[in-house]
C-alpha positions, 0 to 999 in steps of 0.5 A, a space after each residue: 393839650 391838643 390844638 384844635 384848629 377847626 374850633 380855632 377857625 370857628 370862633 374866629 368865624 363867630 368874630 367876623 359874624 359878630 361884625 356883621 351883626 354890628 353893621 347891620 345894626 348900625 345901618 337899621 339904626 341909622 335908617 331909624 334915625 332918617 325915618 325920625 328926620 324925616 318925620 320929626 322936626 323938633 329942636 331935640 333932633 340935632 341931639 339925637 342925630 349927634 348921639 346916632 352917628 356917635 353910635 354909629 361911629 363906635 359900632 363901625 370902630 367896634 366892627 373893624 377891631 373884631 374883624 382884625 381879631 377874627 383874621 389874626 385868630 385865623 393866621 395864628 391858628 394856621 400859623 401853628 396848625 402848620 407848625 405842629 405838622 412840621 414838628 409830627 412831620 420832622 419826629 417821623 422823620 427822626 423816627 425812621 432815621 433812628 430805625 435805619 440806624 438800629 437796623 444797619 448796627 444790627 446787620 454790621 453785628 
């Protein structure tokens, strides 16, 4: 199987943009919620404003983890992107090394 690291970088692109999304979807929230505090004075407020920032809370919680995920998707799949061109790198290496020495054996001949 071969690595790709394009896909690889991709899908931790899709992280990161997941993140985004949750952020902007906990500030549209929050704004919801100030639009209501502002314009509802009810009792049942103090509840909603607690459940809103417990909300809120986890989708940051939930942003921050996939922003982690996406950068360590990143360093890994660099990490063996780099390996896999040390190793092609050392068997061409080996290659042409094991040629000079045919060759030098066949002109000793």
């Amino acid at each position: 199987m071969e690595f790709n690291l394009h896909q690889a970088l991709s899908q931790a692109k899709q992280f990161s943009e997941l993140a985004s999304t949750l952020r902007n979807n906990k500030n549209s929230i929050i704004s919801l919620k100030n639009s209501l505090d502002y314009n509802w004075k009810g009792t049942e407020m103090v509840h909603m404003d607690h459940a809103v920032a417990t909300i809120a809370n986890d989708l940051s919680k939930i942003a921050s983890q996939l922003e982690v995920l996406s950068n360590d998707i990143s360093a890994a799949a660099s990490e063996i992107n780099r390996e896999i061109a040390e190793e092609k790198a050392a068997a061409a290496k080996a290659e042409v090394e094991a040629k000079a020495a045919a060759d030098k054996a066949l002109t000793l001949e």
